[in-house]
C-alpha positions as CSV (number, residue, x, y, z in Angstrom):
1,X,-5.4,-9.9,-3.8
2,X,-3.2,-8.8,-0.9
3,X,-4.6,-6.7,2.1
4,X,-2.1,-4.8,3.7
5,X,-2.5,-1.8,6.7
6,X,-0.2,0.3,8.4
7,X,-0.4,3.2,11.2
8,X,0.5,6.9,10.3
9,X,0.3,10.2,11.4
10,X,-2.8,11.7,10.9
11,X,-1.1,15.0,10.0
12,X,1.0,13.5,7.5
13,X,-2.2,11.6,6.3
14,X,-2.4,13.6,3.3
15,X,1.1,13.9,2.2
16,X,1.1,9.6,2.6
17,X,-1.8,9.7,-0.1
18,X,-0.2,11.8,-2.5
19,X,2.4,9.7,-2.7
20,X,1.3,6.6,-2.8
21,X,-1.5,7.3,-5.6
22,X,1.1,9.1,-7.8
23,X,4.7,7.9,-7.5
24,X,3.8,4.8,-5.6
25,X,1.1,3.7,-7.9
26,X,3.8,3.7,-11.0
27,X,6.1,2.0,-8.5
28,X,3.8,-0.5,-8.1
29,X,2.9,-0.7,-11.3
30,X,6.7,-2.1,-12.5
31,X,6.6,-4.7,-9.9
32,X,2.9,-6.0,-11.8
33,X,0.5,-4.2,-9.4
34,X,-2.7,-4.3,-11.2
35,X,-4.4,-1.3,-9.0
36,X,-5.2,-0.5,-5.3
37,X,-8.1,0.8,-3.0
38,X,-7.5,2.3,0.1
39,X,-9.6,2.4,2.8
40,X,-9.4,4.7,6.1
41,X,-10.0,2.7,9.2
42,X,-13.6,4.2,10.7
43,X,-11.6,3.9,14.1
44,X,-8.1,5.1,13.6
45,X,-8.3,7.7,11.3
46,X,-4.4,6.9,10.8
47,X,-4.5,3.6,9.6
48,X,-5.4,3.2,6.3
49,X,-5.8,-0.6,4.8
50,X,-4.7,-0.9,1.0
51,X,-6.3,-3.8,-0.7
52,X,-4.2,-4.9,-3.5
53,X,-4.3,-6.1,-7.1
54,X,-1.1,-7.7,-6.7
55,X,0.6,-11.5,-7.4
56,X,2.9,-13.0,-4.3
57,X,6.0,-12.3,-6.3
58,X,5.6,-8.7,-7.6
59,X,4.5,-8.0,-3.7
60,X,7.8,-9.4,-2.6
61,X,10.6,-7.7,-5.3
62,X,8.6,-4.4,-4.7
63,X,10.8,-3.3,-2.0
64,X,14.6,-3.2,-1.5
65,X,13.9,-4.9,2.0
66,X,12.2,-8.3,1.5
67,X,8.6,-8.5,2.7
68,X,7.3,-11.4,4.4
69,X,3.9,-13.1,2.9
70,X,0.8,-11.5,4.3
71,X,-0.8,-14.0,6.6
């Protein structure tokens, strides 16, 4: 399991989920992604935090830029 957050716009909030639970969830899929919740942060309502199904390795080749390990 792999927790993961990041900050977005709150305006673009919904455009960020319909991405990442269609296209992003096959994406993640290919790299061994075994599913995801999201969960919107009761205090920024643009940060969501994404807990992850996901191995070490298939977190790290998901991405064209190389992703450090979560700490």
């Amino acid at each position: 399991m792999i927790l993961a957050t990041t900050t977005i716009d709150v305006g673009t909030y919904d455009h960020w989920w319909s991405v990442f639970s269609t296209k992003g969830t096959e994406k993640r899929k290919q790299h061994g992604s075994k599913g995801a919740t999201v969960f919107r942060d009761p205090n920024e309502s643009g940060r969501p935090w994404v807990l992850f199904d996901w191995d070490l390795e298939g977190w790290q080749t998901s991405s064209p830029t190389p992703r450090s390990p979560p700490s």
